[in-house]
N, C-alpha and C positions, 0 to 999 in steps of 0.2 A: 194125644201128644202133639207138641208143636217144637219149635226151635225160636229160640230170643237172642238177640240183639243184646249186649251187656257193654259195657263201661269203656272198654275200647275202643269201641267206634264213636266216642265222643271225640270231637274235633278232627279225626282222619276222615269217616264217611269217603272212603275207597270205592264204593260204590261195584265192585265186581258182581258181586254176590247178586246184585238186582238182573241180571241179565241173561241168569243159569236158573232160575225160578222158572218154572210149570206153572204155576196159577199167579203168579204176579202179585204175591202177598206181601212185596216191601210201599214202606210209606217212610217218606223222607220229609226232616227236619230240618232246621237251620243248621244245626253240627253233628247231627246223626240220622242215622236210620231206626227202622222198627217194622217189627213182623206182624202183621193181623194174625193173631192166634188160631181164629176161627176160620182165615182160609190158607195156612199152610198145611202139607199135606204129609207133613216132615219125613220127607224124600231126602233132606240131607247133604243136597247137590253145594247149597250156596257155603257147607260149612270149608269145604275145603276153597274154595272161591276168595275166599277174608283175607287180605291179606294182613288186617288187625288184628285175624285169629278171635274175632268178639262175638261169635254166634256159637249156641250151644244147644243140645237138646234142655227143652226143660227140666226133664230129669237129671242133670246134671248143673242145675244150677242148683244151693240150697233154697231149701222151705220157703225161709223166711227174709229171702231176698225179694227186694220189689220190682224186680225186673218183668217179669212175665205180667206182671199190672201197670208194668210201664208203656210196655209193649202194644197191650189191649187200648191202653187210654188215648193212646197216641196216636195207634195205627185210624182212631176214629175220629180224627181230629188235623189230620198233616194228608198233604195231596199223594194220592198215591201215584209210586215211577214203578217205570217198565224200561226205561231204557238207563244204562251207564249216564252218568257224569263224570264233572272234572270234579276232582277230591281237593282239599283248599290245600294252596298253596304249601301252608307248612305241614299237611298230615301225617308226613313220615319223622318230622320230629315230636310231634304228638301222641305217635305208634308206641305204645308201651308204658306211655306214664301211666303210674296205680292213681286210683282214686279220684277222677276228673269230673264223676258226678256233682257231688257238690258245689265244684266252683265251678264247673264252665259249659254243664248243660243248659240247654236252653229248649225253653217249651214252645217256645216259636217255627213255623211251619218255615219250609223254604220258602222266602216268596221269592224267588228266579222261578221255581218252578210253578208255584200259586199264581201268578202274574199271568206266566204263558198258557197254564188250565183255562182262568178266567176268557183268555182271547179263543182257545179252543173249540170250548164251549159255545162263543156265539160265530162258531163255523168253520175254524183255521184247523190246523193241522194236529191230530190228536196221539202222533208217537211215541212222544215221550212221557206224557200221565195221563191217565184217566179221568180226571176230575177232583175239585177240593171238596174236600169231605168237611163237613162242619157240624156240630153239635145239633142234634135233633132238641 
C-alpha cells in the first residue's frame, strides 16, 4: 500500500505534507507534487497535512485511475524535497477546481528546486532536496 498525490494538487502544490513525511517520499513538479510509491510507508501523516485535501491511500483511489502510475513515473523523474515551499501565488484559487489534469499539469520538474540540487551536488547546501533524479 502506498498514498498518491491526485488532481488537486495541480497548481496549489501547498507543499505541507512534504515536511510531516518519515522517509521523504514526496518529489516535486513544476505545479505539483508526487509520492514514490516504493518509499512511502503509508503512515498516513501527510493525508491530513493537504490542505488541497489531494492525497489518498491507493485504495481509495479507483482501479482504473492513472494516478498511482503517475505517481511512480514522476517520482523517478522530478527532484526530490524534504523541505516546505512557497505554494504559487494563486493556489488557493486553484484549491478545488475538478478536472485540472488535462489542461494544466505539467510534466516538468521544478527547476527552482532542480537548479539549487544541481549547485548542491557540486558542494553547497543540501536541505532542501536530495538530488535530481533523471531517467536511467
Amino acid at each position: 500500500m502506498t498514498h498518491v498525490v491526485t488532481d488537486n494538487c495541480i497548481k496549489c502544490k501547498y507543499m505541507d505534507c512534504v515536511e510531516v513525511c518519515p522517509v521523504d517520499c514526496f518529489y516535486v513538479g513544476e505545479n505539483m507534487l508526487v509520492i514514490h510509491p516504493d518509499e512511502c510507508i503509508d503512515c498516513g501523516v501527510c493525508v491530513p497535512e493537504c490542505p488541497a485535501e489531494a492525497i489518498f491511500p491507493d485504495s481509495d483511489v479507483p482501479r482504473n485511475s492513472h494516478w498511482l502510475g503517475l505517481n511512480r513515473k514522476y517520482a523517478g523523474l522530478w527532484p526530490n524535497v524534504i523541505k516546505k515551499g512557497e505554494p504559487p501565488p494563486d493556489a488557493d484559487a486553484w484549491n478545488g477546481v475538478p478536472n485540472k489534469f488535462a489542461d494544466h499539469f505539467s510534466p516538468k520538474p521544478d527547476e527552482r528546486l532542480e537548479l539549487r540540487s544541481v549547485a548542491e551536488v557540486a558542494g553547497g547546501d543540501q536541505s532542501d532536496v536530495r538530488a535530481t533524479k533523471g531517467e536511467d
